[in-house]
C-alpha positions in Angstrom: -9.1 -89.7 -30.4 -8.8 -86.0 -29.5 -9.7 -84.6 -33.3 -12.7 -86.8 -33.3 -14.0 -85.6 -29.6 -13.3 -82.3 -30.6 -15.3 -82.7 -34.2 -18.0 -84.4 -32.2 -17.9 -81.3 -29.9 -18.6 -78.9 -32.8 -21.2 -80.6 -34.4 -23.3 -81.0 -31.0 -22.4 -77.2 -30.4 -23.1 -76.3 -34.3 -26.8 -78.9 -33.6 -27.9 -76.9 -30.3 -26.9 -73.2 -32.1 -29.2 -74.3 -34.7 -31.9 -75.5 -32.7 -31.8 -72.2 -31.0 -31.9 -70.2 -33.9 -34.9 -71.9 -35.4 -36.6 -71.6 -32.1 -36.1 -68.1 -32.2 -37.0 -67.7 -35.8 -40.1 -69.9 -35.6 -41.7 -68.3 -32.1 -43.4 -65.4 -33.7 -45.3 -67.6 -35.6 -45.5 -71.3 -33.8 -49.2 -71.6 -34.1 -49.5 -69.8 -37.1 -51.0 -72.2 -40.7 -48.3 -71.7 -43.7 -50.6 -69.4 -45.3 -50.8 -66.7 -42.6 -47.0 -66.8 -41.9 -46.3 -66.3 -46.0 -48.7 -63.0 -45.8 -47.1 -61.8 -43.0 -43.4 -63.0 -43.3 -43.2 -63.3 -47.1 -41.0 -66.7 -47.9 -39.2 -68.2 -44.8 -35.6 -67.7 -46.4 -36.0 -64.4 -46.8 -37.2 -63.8 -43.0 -35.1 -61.5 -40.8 -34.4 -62.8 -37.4 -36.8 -60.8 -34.7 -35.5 -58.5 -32.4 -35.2 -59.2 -30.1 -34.8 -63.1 -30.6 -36.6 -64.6 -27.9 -35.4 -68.1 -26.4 -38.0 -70.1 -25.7 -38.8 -73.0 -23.4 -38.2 -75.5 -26.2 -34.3 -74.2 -26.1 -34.3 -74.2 -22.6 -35.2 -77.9 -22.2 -33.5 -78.8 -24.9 -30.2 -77.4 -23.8 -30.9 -79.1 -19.6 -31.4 -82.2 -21.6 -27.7 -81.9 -23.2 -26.6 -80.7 -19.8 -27.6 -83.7 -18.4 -26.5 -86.1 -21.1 -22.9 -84.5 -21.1 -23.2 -84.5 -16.8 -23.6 -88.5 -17.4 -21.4 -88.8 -20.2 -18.1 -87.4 -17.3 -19.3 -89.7 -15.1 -18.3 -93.0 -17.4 -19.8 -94.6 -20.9 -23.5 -93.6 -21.7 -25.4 -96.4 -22.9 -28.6 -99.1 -22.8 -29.1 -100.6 -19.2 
């Protein structure tokens, strides 16, 4: 029980780090079309992460949300009403 929790642990902490990262990655050019972001990023793999990185509201939420789920999660099983 205790390996599983703690695999379950890293892949939520492994799922928000990523989220974050694409965030960060992804702000400059959020409302950007694919064509404008590939004149002025060049290919997406290839694109440096900004400096500075900026964490956006998206992250923000995102990580109250799991806040809140883990908060209810202490207090006994989550699931359907």
């Amino acid at each position: 029980m205790i390996i599983a929790r703690a695999q379950t642990k890293q892949a939520a902490t492994g799922s928000l780090i990523g989220l974050a990262l694409g965030d960060a990655l992804g702000f400059p050019t959020e409302f950007d079309d694919v064509p404008s972001i590939l004149a002025t990023c060049g290919p997406w793999r290839e694109m440096a992460l900004p400096e500075p990185a900026f964490v956006t509201d998206d992250t923000q939420m995102t990580l109250a949300f799991a806040r809140g789920i883990r908060t209810a999660m202490d207090r006994g099983v989550l699931g359907p009403l």
